[in-house]
DSSP file (Angstrom, degrees, kcal/mol; ACC not computed):
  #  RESIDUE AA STRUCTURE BP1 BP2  ACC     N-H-->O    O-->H-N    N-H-->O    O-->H-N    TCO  KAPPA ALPHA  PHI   PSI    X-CA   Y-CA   Z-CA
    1    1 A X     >        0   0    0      0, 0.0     4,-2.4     0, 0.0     5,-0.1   0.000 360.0 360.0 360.0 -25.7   21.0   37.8  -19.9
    2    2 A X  H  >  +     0   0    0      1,-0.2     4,-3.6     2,-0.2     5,-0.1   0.913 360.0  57.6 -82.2 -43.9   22.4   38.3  -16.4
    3    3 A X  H  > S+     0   0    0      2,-0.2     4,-2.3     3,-0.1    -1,-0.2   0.983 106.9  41.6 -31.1 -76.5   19.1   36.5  -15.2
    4    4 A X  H  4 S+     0   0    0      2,-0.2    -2,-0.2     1,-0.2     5,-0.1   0.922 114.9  51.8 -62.1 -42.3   19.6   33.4  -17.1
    5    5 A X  H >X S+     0   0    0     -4,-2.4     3,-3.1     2,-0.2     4,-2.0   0.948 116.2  46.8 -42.9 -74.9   23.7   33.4  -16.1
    6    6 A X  H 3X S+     0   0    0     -4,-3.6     4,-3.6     1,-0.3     5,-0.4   0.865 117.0  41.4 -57.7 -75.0   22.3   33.9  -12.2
    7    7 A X  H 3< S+     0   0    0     -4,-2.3    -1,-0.3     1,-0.2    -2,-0.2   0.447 113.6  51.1 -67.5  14.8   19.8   31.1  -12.7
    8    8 A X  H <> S+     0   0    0     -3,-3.1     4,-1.9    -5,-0.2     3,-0.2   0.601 110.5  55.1-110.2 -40.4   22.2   28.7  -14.6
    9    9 A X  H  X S+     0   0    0     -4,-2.0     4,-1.8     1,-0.2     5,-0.2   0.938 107.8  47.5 -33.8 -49.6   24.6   29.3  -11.8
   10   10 A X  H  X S+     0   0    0     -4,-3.6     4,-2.1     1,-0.2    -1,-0.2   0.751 108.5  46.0 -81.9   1.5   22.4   28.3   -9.3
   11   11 A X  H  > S+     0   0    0     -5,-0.4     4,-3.2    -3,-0.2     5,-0.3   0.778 111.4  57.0 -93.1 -28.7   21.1   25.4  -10.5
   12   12 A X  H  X S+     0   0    0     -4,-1.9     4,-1.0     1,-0.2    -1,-0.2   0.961 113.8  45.7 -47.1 -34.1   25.1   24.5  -11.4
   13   13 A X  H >X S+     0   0    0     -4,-1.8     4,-1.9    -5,-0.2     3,-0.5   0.920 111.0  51.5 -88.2 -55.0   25.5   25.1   -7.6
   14   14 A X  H 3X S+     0   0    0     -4,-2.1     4,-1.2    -5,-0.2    -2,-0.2   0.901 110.6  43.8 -38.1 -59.2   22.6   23.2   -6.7
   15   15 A X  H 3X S+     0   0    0     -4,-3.2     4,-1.0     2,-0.2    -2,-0.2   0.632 110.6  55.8 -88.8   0.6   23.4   20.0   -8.6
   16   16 A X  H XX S+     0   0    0     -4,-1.0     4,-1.8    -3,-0.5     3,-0.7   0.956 113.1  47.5 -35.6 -75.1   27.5   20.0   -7.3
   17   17 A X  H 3X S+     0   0    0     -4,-1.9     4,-1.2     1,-0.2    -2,-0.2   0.488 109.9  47.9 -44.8 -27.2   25.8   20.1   -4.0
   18   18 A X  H ><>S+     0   0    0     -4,-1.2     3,-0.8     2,-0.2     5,-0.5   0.975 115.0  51.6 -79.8 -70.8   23.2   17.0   -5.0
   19   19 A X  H X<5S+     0   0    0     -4,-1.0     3,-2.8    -3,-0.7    -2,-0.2   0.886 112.0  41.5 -51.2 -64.0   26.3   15.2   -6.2
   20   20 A X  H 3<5S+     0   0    0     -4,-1.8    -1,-0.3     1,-0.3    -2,-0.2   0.822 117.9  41.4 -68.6 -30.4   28.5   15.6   -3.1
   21   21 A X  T <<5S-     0   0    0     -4,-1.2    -1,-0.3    -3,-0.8    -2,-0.2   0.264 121.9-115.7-108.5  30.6   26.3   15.0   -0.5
   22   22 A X  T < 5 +     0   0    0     -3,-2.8     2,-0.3    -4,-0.2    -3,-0.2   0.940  51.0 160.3  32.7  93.0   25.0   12.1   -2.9
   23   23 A X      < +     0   0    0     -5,-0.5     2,-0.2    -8,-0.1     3,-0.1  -0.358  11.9 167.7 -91.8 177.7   21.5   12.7   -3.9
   24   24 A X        -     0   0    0     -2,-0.3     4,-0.1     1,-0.1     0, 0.0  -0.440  45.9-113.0-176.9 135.2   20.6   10.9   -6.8
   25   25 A X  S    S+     0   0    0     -2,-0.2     2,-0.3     1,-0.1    -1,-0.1   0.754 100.7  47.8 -17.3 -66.7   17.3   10.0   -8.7
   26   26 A X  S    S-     0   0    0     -3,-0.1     2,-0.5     2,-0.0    -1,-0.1  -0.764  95.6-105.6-164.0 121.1   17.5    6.4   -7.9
   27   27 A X    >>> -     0   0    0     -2,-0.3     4,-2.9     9,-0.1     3,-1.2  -0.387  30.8-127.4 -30.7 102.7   18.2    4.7   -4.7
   28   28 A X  H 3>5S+     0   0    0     -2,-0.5     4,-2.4     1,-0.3     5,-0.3   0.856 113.5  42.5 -12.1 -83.4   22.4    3.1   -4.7
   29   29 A X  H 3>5S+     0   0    0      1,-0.3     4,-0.8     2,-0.2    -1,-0.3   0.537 114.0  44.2 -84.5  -0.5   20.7   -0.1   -3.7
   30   30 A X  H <>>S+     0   0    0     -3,-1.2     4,-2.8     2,-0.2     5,-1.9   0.845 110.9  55.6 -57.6 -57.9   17.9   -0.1   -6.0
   31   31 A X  H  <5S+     0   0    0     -4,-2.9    -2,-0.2     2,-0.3    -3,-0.2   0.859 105.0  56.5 -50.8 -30.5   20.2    1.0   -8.7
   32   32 A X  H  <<S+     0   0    0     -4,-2.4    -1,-0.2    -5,-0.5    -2,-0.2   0.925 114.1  41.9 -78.6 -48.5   22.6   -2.4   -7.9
   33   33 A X  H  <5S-     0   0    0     -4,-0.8    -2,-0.3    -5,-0.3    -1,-0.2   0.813 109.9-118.7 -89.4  -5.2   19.8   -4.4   -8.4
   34   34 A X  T  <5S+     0   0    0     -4,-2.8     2,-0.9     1,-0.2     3,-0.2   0.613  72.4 124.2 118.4  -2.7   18.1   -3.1  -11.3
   35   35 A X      < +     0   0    0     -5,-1.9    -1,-0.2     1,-0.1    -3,-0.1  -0.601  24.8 147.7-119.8  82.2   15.1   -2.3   -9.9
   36   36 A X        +     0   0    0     -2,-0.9    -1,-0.1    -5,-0.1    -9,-0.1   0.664  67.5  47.7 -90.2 -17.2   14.7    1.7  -10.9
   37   37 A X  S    S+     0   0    0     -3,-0.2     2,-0.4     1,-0.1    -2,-0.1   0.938 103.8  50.0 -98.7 -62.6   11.2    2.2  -11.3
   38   38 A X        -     0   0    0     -8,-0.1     2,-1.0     2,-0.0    -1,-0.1  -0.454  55.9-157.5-103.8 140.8    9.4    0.6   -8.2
   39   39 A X        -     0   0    0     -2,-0.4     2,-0.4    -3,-0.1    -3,-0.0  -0.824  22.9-170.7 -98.9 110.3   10.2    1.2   -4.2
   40   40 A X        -     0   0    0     -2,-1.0    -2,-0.0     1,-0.0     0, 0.0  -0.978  24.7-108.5-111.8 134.4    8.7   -2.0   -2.3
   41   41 A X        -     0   0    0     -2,-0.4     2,-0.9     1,-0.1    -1,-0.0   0.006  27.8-132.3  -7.9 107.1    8.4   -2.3    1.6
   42   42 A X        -     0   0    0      2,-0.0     2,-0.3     0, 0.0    -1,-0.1  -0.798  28.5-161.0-109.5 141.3   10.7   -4.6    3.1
   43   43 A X        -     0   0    0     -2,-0.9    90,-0.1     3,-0.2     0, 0.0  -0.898  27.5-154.3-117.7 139.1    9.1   -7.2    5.7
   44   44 A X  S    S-     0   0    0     88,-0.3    -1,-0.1    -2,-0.3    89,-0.1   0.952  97.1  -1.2 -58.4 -72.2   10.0   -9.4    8.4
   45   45 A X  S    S+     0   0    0     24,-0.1    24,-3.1    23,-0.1    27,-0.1   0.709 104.5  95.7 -71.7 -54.4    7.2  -12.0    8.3
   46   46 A X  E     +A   68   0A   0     22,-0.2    22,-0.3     1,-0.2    -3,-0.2  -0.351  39.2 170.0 -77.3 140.7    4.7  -10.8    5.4
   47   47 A X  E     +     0   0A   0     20,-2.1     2,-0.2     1,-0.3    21,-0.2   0.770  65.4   3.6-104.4 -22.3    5.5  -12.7    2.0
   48   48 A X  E     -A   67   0A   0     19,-0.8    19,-0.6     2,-0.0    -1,-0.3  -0.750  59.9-171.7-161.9 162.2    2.5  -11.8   -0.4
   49   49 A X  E     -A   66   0A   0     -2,-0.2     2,-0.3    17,-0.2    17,-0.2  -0.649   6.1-179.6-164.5 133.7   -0.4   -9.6    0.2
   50   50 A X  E     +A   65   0A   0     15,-2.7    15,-1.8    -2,-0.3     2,-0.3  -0.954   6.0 171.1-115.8 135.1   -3.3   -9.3   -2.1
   51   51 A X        -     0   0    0     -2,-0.3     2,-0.3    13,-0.2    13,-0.1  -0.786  10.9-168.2-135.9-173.4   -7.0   -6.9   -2.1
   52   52 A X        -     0   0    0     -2,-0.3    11,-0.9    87,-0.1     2,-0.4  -0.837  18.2-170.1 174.6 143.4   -9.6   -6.5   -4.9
   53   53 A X  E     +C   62   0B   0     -2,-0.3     2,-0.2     9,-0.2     9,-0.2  -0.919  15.6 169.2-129.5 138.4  -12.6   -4.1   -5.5
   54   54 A X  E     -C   61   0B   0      7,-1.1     7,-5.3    -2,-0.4     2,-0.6  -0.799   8.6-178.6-144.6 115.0  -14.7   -5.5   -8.6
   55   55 A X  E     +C   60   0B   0      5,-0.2     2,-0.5    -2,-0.2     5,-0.2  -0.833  22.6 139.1-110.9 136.4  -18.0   -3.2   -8.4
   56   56 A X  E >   +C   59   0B   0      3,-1.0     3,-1.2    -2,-0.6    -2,-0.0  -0.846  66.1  11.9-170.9 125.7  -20.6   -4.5  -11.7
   57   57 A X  T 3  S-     0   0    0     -2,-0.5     3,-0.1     1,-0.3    -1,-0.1   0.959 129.2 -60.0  78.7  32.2  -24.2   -5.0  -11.7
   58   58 A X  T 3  S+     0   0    0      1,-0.2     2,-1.1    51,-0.1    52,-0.7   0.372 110.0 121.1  63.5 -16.3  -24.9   -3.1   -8.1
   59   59 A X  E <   -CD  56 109B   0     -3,-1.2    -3,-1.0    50,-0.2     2,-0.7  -0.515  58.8-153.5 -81.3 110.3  -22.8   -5.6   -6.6
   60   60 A X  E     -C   55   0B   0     48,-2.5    48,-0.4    -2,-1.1     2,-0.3  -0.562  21.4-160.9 -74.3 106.2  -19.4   -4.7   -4.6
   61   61 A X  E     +C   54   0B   0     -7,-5.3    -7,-1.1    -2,-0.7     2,-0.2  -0.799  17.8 179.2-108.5 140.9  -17.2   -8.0   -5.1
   62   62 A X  E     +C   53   0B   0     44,-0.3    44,-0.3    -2,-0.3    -9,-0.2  -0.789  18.5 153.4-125.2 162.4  -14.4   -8.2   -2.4
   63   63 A X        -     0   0    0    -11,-0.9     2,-0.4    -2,-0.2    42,-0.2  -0.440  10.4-176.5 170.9 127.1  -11.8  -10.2   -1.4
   64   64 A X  E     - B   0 104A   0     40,-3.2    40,-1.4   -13,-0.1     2,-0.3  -0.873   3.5-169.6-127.4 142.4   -8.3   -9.9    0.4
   65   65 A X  E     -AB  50 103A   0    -15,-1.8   -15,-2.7    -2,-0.4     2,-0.3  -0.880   3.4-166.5-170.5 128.2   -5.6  -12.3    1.3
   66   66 A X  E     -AB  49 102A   0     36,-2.6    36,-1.3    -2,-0.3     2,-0.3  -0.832  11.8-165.6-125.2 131.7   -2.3  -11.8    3.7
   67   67 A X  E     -A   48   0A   0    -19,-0.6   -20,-2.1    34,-0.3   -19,-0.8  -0.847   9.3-179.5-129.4 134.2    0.6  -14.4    3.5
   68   68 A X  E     -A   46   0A   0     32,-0.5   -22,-0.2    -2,-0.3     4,-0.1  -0.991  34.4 -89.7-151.3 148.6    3.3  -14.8    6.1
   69   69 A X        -     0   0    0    -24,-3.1     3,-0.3    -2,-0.3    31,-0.3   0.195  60.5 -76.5 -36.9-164.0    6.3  -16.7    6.7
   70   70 A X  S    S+     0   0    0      1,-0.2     3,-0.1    29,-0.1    29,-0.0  -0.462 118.9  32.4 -64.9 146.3    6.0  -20.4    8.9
   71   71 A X  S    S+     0   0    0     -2,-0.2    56,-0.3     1,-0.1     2,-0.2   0.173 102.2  71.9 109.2 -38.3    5.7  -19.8   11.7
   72   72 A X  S    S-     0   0    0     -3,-0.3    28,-1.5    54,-0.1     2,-0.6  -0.754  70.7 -93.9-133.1 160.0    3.7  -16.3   12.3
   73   73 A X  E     -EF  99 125C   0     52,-2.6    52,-2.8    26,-0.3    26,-0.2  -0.899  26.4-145.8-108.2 115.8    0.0  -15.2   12.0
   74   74 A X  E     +E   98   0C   0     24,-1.3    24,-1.7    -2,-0.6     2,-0.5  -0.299  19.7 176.3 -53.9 126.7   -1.7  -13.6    9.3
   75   75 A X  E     -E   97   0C   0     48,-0.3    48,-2.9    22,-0.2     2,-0.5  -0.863   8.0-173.2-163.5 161.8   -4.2  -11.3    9.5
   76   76 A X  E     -EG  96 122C   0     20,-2.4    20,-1.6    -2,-0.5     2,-0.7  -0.812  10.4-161.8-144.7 103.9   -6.3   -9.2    7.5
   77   77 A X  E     -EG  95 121C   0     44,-2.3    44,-0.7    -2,-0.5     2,-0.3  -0.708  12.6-168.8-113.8 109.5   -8.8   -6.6    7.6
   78   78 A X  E     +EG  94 120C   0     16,-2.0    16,-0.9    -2,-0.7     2,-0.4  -0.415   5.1 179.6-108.0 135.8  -11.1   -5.5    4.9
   79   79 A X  E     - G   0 119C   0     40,-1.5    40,-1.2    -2,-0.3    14,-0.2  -0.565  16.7-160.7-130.8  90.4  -13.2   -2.8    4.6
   80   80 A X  E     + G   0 118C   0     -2,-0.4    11,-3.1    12,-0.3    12,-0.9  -0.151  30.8 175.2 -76.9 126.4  -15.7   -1.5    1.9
   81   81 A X  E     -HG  90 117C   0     36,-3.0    36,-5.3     9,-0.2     9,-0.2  -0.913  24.3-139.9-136.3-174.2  -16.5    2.3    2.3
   82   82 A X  E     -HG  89 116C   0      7,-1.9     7,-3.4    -2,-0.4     2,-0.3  -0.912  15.9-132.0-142.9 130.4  -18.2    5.0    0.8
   83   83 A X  E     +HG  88 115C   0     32,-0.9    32,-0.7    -2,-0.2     2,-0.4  -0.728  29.6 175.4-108.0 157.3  -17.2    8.3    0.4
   84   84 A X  E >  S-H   87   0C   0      3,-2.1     3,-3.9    -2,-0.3    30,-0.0  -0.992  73.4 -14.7-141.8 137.5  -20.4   10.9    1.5
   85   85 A X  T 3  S-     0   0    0     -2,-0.4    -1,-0.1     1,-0.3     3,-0.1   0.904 128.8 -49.0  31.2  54.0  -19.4   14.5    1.5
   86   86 A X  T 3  S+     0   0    0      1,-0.2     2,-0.3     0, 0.0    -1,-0.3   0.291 118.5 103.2  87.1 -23.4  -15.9   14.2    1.3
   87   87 A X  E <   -H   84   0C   0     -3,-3.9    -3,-2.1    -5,-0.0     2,-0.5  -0.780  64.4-136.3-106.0 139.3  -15.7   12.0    3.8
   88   88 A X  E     -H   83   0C   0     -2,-0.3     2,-0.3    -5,-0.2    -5,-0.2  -0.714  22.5-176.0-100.6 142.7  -15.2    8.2    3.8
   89   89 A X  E     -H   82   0C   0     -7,-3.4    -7,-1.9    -2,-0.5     2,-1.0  -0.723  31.5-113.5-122.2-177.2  -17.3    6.2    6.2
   90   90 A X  E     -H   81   0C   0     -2,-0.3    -9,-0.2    -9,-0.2   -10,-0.1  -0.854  27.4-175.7-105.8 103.6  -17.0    2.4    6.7
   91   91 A X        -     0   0    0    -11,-3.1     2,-0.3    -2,-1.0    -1,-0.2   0.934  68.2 -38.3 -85.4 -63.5  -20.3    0.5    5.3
   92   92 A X        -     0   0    0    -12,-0.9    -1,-0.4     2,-0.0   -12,-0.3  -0.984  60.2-164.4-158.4-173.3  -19.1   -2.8    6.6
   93   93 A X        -     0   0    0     -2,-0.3     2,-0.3   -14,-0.2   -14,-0.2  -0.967   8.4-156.8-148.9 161.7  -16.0   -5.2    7.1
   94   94 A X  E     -E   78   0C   0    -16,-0.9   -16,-2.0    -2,-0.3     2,-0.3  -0.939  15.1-178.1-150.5 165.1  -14.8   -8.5    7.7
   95   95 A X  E     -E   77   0C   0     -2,-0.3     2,-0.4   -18,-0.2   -18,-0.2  -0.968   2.8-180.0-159.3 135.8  -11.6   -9.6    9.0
   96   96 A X  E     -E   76   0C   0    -20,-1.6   -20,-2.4    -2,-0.3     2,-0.2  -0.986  10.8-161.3-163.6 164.0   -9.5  -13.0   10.0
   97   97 A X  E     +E   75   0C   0     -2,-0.4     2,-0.3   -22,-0.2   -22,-0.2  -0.673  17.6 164.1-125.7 163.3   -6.2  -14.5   11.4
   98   98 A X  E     -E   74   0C   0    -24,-1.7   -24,-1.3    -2,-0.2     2,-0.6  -0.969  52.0 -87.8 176.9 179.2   -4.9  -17.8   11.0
   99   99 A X  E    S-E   73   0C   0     -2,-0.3     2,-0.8   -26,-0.2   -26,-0.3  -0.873 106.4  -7.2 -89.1 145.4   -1.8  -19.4   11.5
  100  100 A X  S    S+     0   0    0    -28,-1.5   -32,-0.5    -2,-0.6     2,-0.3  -0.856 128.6  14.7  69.7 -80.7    0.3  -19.0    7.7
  101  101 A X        -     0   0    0     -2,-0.8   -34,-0.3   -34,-0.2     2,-0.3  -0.998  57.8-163.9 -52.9 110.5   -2.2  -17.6    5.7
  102  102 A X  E     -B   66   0A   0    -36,-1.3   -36,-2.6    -2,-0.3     2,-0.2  -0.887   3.2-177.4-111.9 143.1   -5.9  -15.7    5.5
  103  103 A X  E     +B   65   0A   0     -2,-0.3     2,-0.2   -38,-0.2   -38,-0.2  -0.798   6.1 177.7-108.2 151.6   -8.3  -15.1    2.9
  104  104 A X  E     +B   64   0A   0    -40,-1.4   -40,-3.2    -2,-0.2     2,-0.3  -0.868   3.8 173.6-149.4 144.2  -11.2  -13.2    3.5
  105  105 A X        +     0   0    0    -42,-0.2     2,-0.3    -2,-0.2   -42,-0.2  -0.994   1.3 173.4-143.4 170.2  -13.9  -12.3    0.8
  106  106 A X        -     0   0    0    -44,-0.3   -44,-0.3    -2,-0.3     2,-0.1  -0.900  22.7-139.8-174.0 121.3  -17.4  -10.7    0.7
  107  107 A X        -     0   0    0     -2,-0.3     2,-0.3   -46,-0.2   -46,-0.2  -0.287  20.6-171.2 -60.5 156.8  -20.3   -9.3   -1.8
  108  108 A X        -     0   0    0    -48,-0.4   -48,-2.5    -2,-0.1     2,-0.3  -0.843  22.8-132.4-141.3 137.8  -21.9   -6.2   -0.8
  109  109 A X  B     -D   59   0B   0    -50,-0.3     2,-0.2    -2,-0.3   -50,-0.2  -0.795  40.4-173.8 -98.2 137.6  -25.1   -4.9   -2.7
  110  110 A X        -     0   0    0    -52,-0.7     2,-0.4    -2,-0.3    -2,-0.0  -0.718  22.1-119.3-172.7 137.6  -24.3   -0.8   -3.5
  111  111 A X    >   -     0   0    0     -2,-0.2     3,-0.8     1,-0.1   -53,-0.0  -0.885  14.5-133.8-113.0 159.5  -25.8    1.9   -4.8
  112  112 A X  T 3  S+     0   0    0     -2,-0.4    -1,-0.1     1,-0.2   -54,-0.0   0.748  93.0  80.4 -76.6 -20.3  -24.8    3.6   -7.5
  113  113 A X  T 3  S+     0   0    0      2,-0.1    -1,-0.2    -3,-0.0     0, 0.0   0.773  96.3  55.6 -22.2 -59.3  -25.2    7.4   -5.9
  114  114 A X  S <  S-     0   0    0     -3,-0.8     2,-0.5     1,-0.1   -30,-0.1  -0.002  74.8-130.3 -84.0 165.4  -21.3    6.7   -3.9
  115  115 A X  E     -G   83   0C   0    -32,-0.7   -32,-0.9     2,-0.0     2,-0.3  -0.931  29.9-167.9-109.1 129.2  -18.1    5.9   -4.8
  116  116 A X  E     -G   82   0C   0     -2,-0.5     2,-0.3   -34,-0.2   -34,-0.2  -0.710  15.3-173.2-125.7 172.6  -16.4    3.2   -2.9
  117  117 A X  E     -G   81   0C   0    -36,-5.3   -36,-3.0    -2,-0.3     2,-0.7  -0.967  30.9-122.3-169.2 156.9  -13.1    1.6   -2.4
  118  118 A X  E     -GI  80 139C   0     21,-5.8    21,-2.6    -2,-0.3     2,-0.5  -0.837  24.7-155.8 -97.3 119.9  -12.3   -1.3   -0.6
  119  119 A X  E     -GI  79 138C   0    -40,-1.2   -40,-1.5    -2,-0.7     2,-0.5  -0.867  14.5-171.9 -87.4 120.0   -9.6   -0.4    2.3
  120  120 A X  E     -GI  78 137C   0     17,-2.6    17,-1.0    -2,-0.5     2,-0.6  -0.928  15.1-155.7-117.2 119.8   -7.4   -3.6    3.5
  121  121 A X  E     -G   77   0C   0    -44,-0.7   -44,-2.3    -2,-0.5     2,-0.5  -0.903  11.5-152.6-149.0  89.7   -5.1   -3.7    6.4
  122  122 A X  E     -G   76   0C   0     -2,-0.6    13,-1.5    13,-0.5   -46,-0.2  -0.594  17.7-164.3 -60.6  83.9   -2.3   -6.5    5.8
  123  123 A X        -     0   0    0    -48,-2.9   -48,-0.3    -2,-0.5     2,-0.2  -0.256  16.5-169.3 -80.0-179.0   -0.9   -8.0    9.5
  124  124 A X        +     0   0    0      6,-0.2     8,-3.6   -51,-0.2     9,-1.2  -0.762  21.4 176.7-159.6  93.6    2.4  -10.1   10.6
  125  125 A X  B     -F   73   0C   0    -52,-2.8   -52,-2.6     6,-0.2     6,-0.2  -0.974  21.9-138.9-120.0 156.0    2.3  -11.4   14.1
  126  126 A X    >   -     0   0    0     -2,-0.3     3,-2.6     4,-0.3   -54,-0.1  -0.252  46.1 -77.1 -88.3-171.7    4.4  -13.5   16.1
  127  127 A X  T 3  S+     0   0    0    -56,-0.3    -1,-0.1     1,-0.2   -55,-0.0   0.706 129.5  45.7 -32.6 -40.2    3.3  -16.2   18.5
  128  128 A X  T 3  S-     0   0    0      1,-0.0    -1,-0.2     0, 0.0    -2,-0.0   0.043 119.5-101.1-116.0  31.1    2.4  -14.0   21.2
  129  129 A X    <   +     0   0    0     -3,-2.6    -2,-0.1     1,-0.2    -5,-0.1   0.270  69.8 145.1  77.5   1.8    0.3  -11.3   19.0
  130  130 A X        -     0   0    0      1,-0.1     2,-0.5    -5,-0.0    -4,-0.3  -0.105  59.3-115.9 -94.5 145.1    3.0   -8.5   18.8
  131  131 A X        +     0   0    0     -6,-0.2    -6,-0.2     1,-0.1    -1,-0.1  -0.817  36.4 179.7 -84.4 148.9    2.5   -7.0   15.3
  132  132 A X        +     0   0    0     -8,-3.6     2,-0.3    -2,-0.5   -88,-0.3   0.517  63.8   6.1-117.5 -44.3    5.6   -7.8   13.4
  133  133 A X        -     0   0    0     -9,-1.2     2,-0.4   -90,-0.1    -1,-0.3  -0.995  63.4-168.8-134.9 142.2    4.4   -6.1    9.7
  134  134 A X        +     0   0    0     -2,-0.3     2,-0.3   -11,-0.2   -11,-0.2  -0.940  10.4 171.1-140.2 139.4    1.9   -4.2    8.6
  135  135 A X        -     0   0    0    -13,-1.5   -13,-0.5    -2,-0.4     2,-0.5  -0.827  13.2-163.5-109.1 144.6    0.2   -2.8    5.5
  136  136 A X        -     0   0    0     -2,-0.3   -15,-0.2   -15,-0.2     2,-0.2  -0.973  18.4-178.7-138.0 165.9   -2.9   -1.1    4.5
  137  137 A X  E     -I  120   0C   0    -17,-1.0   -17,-2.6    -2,-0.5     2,-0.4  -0.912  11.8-148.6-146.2 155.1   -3.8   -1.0    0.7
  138  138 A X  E     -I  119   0C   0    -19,-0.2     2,-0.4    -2,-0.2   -19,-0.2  -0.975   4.5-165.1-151.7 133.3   -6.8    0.6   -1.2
  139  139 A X  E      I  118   0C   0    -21,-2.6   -21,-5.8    -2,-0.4   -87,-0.1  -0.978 360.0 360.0-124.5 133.5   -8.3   -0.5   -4.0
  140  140 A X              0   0    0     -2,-0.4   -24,-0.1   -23,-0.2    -1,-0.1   0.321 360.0 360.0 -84.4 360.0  -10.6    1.8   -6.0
C-alpha cells in the first residue's frame, strides 16, 4: 500500500511540475489552430513536395516533384536503393533544378531478392544557389 501512495505521489509531483513549466501533449500553437494530430515543417521557399515508390511486375516505378515559391529554384534528388545486409546502397538516381518547379521520374527493372525504397531529397534555393529549405522523404 505504501508503494502505490509513493508512486501516486510521484507521478502527482511529476504532472504539477509538467503543468508549471508548461508541458503539454499538444503544441499551444498547434492546439490554436486545430491541428492536434500532425507536426509539419515550416518553409521559407518550398510550397509542395511530392515522392512515390510503386514496385509491380519487376518494375521499380518512380517519380518525385519539388515546388517552390516565384522566384527561387527547385530541386530534387531521387534515389532508388536496395537494402543488402543491413545496409542500404544507392542502385541509381536522377536529379533536376529548374526555376519554380521540378519533376523528375524513372523506371528501374528489380529483382525480387531486395527490398527497396525510393529516397528523395526536396531543395529551395535562392538566386545565387544558397539552399533556402530542404527535405528528404522515403517512400517504401
Amino acid at each position: 500500500m505504501k508503494n502505490l501512495q509513493k508512486t501516486t505521489a510521484i507521478l502527482c509531483t511529476a504532472a504539477a511540475l509538467a503543468g508549471t513549466f508548461g508541458i503539454t501533449s499538444t503544441p499551444p500553437a498547434m492546439a490554436a489552430a486545430g491541428e492536434t494530430e500532425t507536426v509539419m515543417p515550416m518553409f521559407t521557399a518550398l510550397t509542395d513536395y511530392y515522392s512515390d515508390l510503386y514496385i509491380s511486375g519487376g518494375i521499380a516505378y518512380c517519380s518525385a516533384t519539388t515546388k517552390v515559391q516565384s522566384g527561387y529554384i527547385a530541386g530534387v534528388i531521387m534515389e532508388l536503393q536496395y537494402k543488402e545486409g543491413g545496409n542500404w546502397i544507392t542502385a541509381d538516381s536522377r536529379s533536376g533544378t529548374a526555376w519554380g518547379d521540378v519533376s523528375v521520374s524513372q523506371n528501374w527493372y528489380i529483382s525480387s531478392s531486395y527490398e527497396y525504397r525510393l529516397v528523395t531529397q526536396h531543395y529551395a534555393y535562392d538566386g545565387s544557389w544558397n539552399v533556402v529549405d530542404s527535405l528528404v522523404t522515403y517512400d517504401y
